[in-house]
C-alpha positions as CSV (number, residue, x, y, z in Angstrom):
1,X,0.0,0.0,0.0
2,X,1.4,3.5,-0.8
3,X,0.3,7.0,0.7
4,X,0.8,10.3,-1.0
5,X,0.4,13.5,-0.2
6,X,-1.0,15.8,-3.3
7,X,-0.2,19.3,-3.5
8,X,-1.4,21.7,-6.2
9,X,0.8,25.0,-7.4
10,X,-2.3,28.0,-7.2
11,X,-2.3,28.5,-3.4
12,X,-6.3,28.4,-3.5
13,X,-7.3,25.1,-1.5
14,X,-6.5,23.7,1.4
15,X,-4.9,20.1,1.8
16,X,-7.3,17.4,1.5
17,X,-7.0,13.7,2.4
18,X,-8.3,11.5,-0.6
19,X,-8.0,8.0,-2.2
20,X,-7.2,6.7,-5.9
21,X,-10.4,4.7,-6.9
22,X,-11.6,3.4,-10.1
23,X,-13.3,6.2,-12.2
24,X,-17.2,5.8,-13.3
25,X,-17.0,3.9,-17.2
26,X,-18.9,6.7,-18.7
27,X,-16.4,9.5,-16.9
28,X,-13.2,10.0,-19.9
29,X,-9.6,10.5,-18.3
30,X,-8.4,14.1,-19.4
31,X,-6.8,14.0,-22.6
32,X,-2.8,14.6,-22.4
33,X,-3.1,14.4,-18.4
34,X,-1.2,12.0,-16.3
35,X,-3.6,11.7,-13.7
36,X,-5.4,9.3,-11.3
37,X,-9.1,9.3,-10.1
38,X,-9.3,10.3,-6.3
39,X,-12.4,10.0,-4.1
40,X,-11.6,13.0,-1.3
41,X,-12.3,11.4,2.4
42,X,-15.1,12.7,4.3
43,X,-17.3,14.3,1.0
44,X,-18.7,12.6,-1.4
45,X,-16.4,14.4,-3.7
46,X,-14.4,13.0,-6.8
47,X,-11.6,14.5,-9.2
48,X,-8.7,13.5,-11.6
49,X,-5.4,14.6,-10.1
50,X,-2.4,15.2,-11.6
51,X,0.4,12.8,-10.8
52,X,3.0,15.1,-10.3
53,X,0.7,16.6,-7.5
54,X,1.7,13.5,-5.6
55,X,3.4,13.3,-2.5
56,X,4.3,10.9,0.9
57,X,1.2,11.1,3.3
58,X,2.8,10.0,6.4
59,X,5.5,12.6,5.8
60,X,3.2,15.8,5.1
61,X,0.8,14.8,7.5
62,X,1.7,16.7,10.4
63,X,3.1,19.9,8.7
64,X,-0.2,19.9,7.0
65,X,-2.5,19.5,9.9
66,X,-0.8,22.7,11.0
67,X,-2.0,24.8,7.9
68,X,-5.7,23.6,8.1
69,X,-7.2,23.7,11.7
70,X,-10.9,23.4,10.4
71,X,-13.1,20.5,11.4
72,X,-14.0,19.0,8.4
73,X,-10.0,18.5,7.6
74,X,-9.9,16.8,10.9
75,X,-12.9,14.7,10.4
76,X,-10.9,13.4,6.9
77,X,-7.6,12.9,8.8
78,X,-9.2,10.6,11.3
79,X,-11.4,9.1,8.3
80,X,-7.9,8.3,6.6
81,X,-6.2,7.2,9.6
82,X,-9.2,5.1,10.2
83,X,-9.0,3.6,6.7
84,X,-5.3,3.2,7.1
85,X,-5.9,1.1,10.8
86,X,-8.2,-1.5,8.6
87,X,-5.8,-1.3,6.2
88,X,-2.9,-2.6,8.5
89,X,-5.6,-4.6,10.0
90,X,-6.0,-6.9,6.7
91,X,-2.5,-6.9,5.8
92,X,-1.4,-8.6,9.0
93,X,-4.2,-11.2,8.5
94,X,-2.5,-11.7,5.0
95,X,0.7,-11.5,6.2
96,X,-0.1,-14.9,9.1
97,X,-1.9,-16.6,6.7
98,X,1.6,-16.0,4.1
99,X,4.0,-17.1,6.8
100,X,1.6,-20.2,7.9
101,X,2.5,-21.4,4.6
102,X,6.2,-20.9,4.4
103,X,5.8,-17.1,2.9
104,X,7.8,-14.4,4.0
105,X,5.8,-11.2,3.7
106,X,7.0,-8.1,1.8
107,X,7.4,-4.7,3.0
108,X,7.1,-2.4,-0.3
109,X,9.2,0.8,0.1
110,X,7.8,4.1,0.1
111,X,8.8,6.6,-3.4
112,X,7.7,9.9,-4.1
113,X,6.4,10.7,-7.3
114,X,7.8,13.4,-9.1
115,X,6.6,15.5,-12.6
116,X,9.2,12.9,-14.6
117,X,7.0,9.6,-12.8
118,X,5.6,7.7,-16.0
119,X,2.6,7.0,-13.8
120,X,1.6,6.2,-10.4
121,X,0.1,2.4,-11.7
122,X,3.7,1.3,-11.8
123,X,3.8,1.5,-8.1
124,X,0.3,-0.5,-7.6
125,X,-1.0,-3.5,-8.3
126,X,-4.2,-2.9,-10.2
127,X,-6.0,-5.0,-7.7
128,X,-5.6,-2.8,-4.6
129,X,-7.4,0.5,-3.9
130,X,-5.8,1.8,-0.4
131,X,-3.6,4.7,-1.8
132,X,-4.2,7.4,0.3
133,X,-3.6,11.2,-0.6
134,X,-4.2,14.8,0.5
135,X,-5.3,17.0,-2.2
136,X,-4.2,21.3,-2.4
137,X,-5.4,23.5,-4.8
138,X,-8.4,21.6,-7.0
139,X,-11.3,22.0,-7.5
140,X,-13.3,18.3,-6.8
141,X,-15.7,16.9,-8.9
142,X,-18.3,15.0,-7.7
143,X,-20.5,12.6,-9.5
144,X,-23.7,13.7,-9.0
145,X,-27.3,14.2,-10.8
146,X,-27.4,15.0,-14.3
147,X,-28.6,17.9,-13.5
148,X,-25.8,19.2,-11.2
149,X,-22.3,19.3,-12.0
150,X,-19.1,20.2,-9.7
151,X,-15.8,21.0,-10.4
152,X,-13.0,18.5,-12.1
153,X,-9.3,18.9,-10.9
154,X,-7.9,19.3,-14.2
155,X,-9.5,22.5,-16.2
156,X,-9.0,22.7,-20.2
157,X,-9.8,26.4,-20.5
158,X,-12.9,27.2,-23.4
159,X,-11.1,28.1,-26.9
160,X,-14.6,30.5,-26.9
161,X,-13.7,34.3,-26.7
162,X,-15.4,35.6,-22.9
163,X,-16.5,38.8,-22.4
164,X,-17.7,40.0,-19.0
165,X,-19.1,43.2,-17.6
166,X,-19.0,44.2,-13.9
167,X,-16.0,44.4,-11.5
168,X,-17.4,45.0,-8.2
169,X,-17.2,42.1,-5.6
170,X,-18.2,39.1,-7.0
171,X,-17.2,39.9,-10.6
172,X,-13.4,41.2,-10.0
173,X,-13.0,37.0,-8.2
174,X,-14.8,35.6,-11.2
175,X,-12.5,37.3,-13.4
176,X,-9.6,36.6,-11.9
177,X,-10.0,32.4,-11.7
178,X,-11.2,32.9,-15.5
179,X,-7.8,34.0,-16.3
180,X,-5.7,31.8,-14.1
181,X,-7.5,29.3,-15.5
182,X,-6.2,29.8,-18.9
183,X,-9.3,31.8,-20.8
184,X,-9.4,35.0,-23.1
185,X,-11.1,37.4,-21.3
186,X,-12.4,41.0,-22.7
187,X,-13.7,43.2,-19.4
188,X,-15.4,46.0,-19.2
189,X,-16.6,47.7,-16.0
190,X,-18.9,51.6,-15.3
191,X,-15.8,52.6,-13.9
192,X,-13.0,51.7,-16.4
193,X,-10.2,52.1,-13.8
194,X,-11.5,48.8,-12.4
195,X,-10.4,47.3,-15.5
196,X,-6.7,47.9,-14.9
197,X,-5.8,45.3,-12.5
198,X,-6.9,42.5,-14.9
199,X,-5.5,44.1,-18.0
200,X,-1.9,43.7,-16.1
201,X,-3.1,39.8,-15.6
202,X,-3.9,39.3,-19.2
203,X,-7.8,40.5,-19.9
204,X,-8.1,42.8,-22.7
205,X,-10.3,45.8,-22.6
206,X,-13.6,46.8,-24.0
207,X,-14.6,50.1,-24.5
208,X,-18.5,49.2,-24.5
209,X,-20.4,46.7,-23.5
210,X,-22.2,46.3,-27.5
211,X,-18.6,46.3,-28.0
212,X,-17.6,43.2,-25.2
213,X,-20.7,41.7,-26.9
214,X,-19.6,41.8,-30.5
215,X,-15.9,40.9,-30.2
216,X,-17.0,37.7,-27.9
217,X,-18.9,34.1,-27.9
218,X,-19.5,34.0,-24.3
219,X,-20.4,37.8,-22.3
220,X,-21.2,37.1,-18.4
221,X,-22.5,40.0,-16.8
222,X,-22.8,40.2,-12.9
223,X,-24.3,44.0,-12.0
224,X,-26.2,45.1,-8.7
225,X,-30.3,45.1,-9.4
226,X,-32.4,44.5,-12.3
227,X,-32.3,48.1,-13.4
228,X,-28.7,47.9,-14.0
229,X,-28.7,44.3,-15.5
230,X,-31.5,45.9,-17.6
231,X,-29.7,49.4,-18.5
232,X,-26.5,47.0,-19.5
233,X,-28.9,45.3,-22.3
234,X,-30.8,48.0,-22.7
235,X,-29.1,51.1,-22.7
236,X,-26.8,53.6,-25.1
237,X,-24.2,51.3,-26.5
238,X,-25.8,48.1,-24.4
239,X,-25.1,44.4,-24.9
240,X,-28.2,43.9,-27.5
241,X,-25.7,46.1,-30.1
242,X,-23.6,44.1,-29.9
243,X,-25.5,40.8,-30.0
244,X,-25.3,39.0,-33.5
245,X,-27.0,35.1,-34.2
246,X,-24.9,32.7,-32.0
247,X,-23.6,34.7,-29.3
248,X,-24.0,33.4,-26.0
249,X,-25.4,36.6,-23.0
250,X,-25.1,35.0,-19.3
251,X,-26.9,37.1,-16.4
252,X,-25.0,36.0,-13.6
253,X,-26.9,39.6,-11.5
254,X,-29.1,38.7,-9.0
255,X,-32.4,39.9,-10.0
256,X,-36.2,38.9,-10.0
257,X,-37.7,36.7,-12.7
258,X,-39.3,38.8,-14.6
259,X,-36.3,41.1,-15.5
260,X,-34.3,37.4,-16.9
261,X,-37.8,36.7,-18.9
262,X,-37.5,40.8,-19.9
263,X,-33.4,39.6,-21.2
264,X,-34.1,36.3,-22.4
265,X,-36.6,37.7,-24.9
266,X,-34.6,40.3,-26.3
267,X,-31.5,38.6,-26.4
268,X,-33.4,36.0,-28.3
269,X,-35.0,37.8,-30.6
270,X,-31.6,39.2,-32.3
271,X,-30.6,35.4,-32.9
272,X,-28.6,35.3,-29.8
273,X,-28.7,32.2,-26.9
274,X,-30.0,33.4,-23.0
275,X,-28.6,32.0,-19.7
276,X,-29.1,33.3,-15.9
277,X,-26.2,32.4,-14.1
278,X,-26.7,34.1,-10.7
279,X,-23.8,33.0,-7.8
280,X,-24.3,31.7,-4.3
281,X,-21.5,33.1,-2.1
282,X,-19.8,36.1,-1.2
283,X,-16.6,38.2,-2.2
284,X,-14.1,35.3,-0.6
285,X,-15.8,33.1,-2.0
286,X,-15.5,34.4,-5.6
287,X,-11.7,34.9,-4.8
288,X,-11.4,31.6,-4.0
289,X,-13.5,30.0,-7.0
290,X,-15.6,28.1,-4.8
291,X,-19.2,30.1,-5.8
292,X,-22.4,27.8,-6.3
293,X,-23.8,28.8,-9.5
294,X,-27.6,28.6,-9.9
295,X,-28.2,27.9,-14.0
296,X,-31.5,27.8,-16.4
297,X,-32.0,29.0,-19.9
298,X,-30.8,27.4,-22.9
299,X,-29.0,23.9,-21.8
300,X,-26.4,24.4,-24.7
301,X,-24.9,27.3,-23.7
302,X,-24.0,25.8,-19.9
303,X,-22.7,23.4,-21.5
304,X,-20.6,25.7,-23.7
305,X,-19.4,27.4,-20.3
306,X,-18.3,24.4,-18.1
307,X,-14.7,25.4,-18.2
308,X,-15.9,28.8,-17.0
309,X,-18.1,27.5,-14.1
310,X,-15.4,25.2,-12.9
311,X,-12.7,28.2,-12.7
312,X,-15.3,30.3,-10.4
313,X,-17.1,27.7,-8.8
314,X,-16.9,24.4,-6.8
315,X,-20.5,23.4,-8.3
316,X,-23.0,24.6,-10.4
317,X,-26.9,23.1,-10.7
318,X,-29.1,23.2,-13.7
319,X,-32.7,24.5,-12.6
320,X,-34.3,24.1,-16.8
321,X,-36.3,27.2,-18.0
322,X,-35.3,31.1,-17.6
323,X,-36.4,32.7,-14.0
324,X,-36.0,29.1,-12.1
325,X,-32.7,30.4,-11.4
326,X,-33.8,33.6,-10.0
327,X,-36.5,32.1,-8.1
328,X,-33.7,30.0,-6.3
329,X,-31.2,32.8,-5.7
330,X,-34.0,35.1,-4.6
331,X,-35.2,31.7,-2.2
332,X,-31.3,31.2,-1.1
333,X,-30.5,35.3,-0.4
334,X,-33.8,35.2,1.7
335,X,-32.8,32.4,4.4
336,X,-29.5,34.2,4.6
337,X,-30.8,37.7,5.2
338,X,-33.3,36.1,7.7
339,X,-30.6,34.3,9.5
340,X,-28.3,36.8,9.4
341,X,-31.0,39.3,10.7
342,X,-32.0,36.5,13.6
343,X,-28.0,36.5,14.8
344,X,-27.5,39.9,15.4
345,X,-30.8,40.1,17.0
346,X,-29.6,37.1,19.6
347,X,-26.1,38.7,19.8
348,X,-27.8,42.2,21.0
349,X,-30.4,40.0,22.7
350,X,-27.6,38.4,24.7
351,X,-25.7,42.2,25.9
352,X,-29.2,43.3,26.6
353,X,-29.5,40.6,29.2
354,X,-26.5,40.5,30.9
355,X,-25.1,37.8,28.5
356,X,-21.3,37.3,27.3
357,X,-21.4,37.9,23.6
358,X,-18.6,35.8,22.7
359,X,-19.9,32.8,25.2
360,X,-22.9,33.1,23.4
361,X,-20.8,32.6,20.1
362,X,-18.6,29.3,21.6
363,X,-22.0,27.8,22.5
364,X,-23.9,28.2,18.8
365,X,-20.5,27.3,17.0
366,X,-20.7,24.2,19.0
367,X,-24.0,23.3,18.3
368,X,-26.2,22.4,15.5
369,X,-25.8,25.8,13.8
370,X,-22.7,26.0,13.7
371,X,-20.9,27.0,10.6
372,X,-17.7,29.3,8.7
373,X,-20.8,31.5,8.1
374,X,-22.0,31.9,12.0
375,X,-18.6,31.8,13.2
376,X,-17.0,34.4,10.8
377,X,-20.0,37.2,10.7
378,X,-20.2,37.0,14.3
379,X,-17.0,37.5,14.6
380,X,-17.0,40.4,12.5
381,X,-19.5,41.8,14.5
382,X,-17.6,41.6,17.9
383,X,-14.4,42.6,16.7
384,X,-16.6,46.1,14.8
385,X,-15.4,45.1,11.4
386,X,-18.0,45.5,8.5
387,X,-16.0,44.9,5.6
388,X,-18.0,43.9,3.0
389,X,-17.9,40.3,2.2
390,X,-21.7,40.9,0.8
391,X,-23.0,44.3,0.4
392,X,-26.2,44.9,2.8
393,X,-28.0,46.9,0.2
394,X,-27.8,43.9,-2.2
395,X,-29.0,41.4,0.7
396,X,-31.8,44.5,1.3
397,X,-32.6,44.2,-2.3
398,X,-32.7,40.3,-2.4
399,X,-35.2,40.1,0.3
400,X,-37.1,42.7,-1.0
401,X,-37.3,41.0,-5.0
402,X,-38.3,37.5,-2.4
403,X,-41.6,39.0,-0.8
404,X,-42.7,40.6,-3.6
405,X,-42.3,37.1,-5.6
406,X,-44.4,35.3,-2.5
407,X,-46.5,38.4,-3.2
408,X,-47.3,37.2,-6.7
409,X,-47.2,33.7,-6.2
410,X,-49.8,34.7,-2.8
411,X,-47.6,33.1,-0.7
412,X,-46.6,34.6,2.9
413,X,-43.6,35.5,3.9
414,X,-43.8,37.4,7.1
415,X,-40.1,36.2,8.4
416,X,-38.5,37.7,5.3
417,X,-40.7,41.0,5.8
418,X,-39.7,41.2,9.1
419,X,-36.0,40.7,8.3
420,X,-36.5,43.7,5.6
421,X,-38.0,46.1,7.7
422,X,-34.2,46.0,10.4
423,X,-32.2,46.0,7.1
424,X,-33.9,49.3,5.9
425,X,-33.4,50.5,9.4
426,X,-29.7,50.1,9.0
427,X,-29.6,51.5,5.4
428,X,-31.0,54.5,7.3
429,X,-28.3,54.6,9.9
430,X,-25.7,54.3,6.6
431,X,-25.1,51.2,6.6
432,X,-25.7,50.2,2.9
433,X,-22.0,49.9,1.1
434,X,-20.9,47.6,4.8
435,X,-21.3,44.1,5.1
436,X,-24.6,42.0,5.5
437,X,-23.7,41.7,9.6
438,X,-23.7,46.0,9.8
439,X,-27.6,44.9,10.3
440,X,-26.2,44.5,14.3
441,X,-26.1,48.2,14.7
442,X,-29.7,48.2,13.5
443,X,-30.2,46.9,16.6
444,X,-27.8,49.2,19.0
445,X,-28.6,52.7,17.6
């Protein structure tokens, strides 16, 4: 049995403890790629890994614990030294049963694996399955519904030209993995200084967005509301200018479903293809290409993108027709903006009452709520730092697009109206361009 210990060269992921198993028959190896099949210990998650990325477990293991002190990396370390245990445990069964017939057991030596390693099968038999690995730095694919798709390990950037519109928080992360990833990217952004960062990384600039439109196969656009998704379309030198039979438009703004029907039908009508795209996540998140992105439209062209969605994203689901997608990120935004609303609530709740506000915190993180989400906004909030991570207008907005859609479909929301009433309160106190938690000093002031 060999252990190895993976580790990528992009500095985004954290180690990961994983195991070599035989791929699904319908799942191709990546063409030119010496790579293995990994199944990543405690997730149900799946990629092809490089073989170069391979290195000793058993060596790496400690210095590695070091870097990642989260709980689900200790769960898969004591999964893999689990697996290891029964491992050991079946060999020295093997072994008794060897030497009760006169056969002196083997002890197989240890050898990295370098980038000049033909393959790793040349140090395995075929038979066995117990190579165990930590994985850095890919994104892992996991084989699920048709209708859902998550990131491979080994990316082959789109030959497709991409345009994309909008640099504020989400965007300028998107844009970024695009072009580490390997794709042509044209940006634009309202405020062209924006643009200069990833003009330095590679992206070229477009002077319009007709004109992003025209010179591109594939134009993303991730804006604030639906008026400025629309006014982008819409407007003096918009995206519908530039839109000619073929090219692809992708709304990745979070916006209600009748502005995507409003876009779908326009883009449409000039011979173009329509996709909503909108992204589950925040402003880490997109720097770390580990979004959730929420699809429906025209099947073809998320197919077209699936290089793109794997360089911003750890998993992306397709929800079928134009405004499902909306309806899900408006759904999603909602809980979250509820939740978020309900913490700060208990966190002033808690001071109010004589409470420790970081006792309170220990307590949920250890509990059934707990989560990076819980545990980083309330820190935020103790510690009085409301960098955005989310804007609070948009998560304003979001709620607000979510009861008026349980509005139309006469379905009650009174949580969600509740929530939006203390986020307008902290708008008023100035709170709008600060981070989703700034709804805390709705409740202090």
């Amino acid at each position: 049995m060999y252990d190895f210990f993976l580790r990528g060269k992009l500095g985004r992921y954290p180690p990961w403890p994983g195991k070599i198993v035989s791929p699904p028959k319908d799942l191709k190896k990546p063409r030119g790629k010496k790579c293995h099949f990994v199944k990543f210990f405690g997730t149900e998650d799946h990629a092809w890994i490089k073989v170069e990325q391979l290195k000793p477990y058993h060596t790496h293991k400690e210095e590695m614990i070091k870097i990642n002190k989260g709980k689900r990396f200790q769960q898969a370390v004591d999964a893999v030294e689990d697996f290891l245990k029964k491992a050991k445990g079946k060999e020295q069964n093997s072994d008794s049963k060897g030497d009760s017939k006169g056969k002196k057991a083997s002890n197989k030596p240890l050898k990295i694996l370098e980038e000049d390693d033909e393959d790793l099968s040349a140090l395995k038999d075929p038979s066995e399955k117990d190579d165990v690995l930590i994985v850095q730095d890919t994104g892992s694919t996991s084989i699920q519904a048709a209708d859902s798709t998550a990131i491979n390990g080994s990316i082959t950037p789109t030959d497709k030209r991409i345009g994309f519109l909008g640099l504020g928080l989400m965007g300028s992360g998107i844009v970024s993995n695009l072009l580490k990833m390997g794709h042509i990217v044209t940006v634009w952004n309202r405020t062209a200084e924006k643009c200069d960062l990833f003009i330095q990384e590679g992206a070229r600039l477009g002077r319009t967005p007709a004109e992003v439109a025209s010179m591109c196969d594939i134009t993303f656009s991730c804006v604030s509301d639906p008026k400025a998704a629309r006014d982008l379309v819409l407007g003096p030198s918009g995206v519908l200018q530039g839109i000619r039979p073929g090219k692809c438009y992708i709304e990745m703004s979070t916006v209600d479903p009748e502005t995507i029907t409003e876009l779908s039908q326009v883009i449409t009508s000039r011979g173009g293809r329509f996709l909503e795209a909108p992204v589950a996540g925040s402003q880490q998140l997109s720097n770390d290409g580990m979004l959730v992105i929420l699809a429906a439209g025209d099947r073809t062209v998320y197919e077209d993108c699936s290089s793109c969605f794997q360089a911003m994203g750890k998993t992306s689901f397709f929800l079928g027709e134009a405004g499902n997608a909306a309806r899900m990120m408006l759904i999603l935004n909602m809980v979250q903006g509820s939740f978020m609303a309900t913490i700060a609530e208990g966190l002033t709740l808690a001071q109010a009452t004589g409470q420790s506000q970081q006792t309170f915190l220990d307590i949920l993180c250890q509990g059934q709520m707990a989560s990076t989400f819980v545990d980083q906004k309330c820190q935020n909030i103790l510690q009085g730092n409301f960098k955005p991570d989310y804007y609070l207008k948009h998560i304003q907005k979001d709620l607000r697009l979510a009861i008026s859609m349980g509005d139309m479909a006469n379905h009650p929301t009174p949580m969600a109206a509740a929530a939006n009433e203390v986020y307008k309160r902290a708008k008023a106190l100035d709170q709008s361009d600060n981070d989703i938690s700034a709804v805390y000093r709705a409740y202090i002031h």
